[in-house]
C-alpha positions as a printed Julia matrix, in Angstrom:
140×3 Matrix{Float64}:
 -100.76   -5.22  -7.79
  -99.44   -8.94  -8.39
  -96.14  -10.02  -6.42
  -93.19  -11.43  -7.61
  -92.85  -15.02  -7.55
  -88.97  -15.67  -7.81
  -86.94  -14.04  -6.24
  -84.08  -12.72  -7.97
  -80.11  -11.28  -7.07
  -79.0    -7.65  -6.65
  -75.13   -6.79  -6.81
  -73.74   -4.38  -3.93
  -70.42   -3.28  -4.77
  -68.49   -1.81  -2.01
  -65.88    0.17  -3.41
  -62.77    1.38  -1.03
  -61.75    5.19  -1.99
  -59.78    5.5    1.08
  -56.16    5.92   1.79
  -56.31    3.13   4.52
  -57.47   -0.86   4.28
  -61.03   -1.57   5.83
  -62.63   -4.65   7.13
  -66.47   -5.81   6.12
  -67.96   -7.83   8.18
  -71.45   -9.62   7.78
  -73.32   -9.24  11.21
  -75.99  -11.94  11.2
  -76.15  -15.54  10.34
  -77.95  -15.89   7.24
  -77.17  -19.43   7.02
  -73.29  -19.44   5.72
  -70.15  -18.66   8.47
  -70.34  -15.23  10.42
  -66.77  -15.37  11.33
  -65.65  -14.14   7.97
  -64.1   -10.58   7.45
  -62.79   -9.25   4.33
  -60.16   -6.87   4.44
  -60.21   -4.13   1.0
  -57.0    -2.53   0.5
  -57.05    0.94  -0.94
  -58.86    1.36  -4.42
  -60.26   -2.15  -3.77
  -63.86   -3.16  -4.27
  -65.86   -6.3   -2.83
  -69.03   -6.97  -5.35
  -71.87   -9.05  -2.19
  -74.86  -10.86  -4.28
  -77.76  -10.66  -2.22
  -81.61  -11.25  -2.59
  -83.19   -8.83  -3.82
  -85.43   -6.63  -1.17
  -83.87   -8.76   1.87
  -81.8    -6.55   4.25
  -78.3    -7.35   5.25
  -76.48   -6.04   8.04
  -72.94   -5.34   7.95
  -69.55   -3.65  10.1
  -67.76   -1.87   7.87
  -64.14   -0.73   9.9
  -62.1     1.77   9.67
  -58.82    2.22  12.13
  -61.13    2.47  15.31
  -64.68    4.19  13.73
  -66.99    1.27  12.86
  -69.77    2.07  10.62
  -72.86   -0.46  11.22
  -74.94   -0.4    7.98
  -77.94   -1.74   6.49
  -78.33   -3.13   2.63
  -81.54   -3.96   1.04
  -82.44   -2.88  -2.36
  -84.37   -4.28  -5.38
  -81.66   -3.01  -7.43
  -77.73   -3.27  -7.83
  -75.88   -0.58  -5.72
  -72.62    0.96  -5.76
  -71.34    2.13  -2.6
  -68.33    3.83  -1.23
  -67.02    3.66   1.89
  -65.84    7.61   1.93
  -70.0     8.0    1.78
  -70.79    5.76   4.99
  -68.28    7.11   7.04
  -69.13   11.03   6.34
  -72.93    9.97   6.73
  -74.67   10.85  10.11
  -76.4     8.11  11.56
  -79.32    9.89  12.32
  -80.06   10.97   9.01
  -83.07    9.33   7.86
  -81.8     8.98   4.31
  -81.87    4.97   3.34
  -79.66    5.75   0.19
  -76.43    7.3    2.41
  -73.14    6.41   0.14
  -74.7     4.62  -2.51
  -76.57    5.63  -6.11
  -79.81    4.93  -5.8
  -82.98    6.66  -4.65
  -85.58    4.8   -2.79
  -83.29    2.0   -1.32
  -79.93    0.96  -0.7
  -77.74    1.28   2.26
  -78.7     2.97   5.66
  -76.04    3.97   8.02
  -77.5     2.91  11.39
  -74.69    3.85  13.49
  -70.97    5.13  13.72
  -68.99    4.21  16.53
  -65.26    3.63  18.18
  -64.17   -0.01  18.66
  -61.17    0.18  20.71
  -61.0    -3.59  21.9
  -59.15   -4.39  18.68
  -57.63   -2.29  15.77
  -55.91   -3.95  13.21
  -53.61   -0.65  12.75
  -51.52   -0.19  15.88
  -51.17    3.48  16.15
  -47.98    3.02  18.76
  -46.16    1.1   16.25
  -46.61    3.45  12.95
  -45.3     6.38  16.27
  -42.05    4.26  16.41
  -41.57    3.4   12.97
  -41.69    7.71  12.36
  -38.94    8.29  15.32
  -35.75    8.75  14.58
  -33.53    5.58  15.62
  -30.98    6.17  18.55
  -27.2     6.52  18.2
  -25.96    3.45  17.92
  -24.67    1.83  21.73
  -21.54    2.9   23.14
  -19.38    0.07  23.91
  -18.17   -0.84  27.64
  -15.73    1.55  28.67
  -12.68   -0.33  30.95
């Protein structure tokens, strides 16, 4: 069977169906800036052009739970991050979240970052309190 001899681009569109933002973050250095992290408010969507059959690593972040996924297809994907996170990471299925069969998006792991977290928890606590009674001035 004859190979290709161009290579050609593939679409992965990350769509956000949660009630929270997330973070995306590309893992390796595939010769641009690692340090960038795109943060997708709810119902937004983040469309990544990438080379066909190459595989891309990313962190995709959620509160605390980090989802650590894989992306290679020969083929545009659509992918939701509602799918990764419900996804066991030892399911075998390279298609977990996403719309095609055959390739697409592996969930290689699922884990709790608690060294940062964008969303304090302690601060959305206070903001639900009630506020105190105003201070009593000095008595004399």
């Amino acid at each position: 069977m004859p190979s290709l001899d161009t290579s050609y681009e593939i679409l992965l569109d990350l769509t956000n169906d949660m009630n929270d933002c997330v973070s995306v973050q590309l893992l390796r250095d595939y010769g641009r800036p690692t340090a960038t992290i795109v943060l997708l408010k709810p119902t937004e969507n983040l469309t990544l052009i990438l080379e066909a059959g190459s595989s891309y690593q990313y962190a995709i972040k959620l509160h605390t739970k980090v989802a650590n996924v894989t992306a290679r297809s020969w083929r545009d994907i659509t992918c939701y991050v509602s799918q990764v996170f419900m996804v066991s990471p030892t399911e075998s299925s390279p298609t977990s979240g996403c719309n095609r069969s055959g390739d697409g998006v592996r969930v290689d792991r699922i884990w709790r970052d608690h060294r940062f977290n964008i969303w304090n928890d302690s601060l959305r606590t206070e903001n639900s309190r009630p506020s105190s009674s105003s201070p009593s001035s000095p008595s004399s």
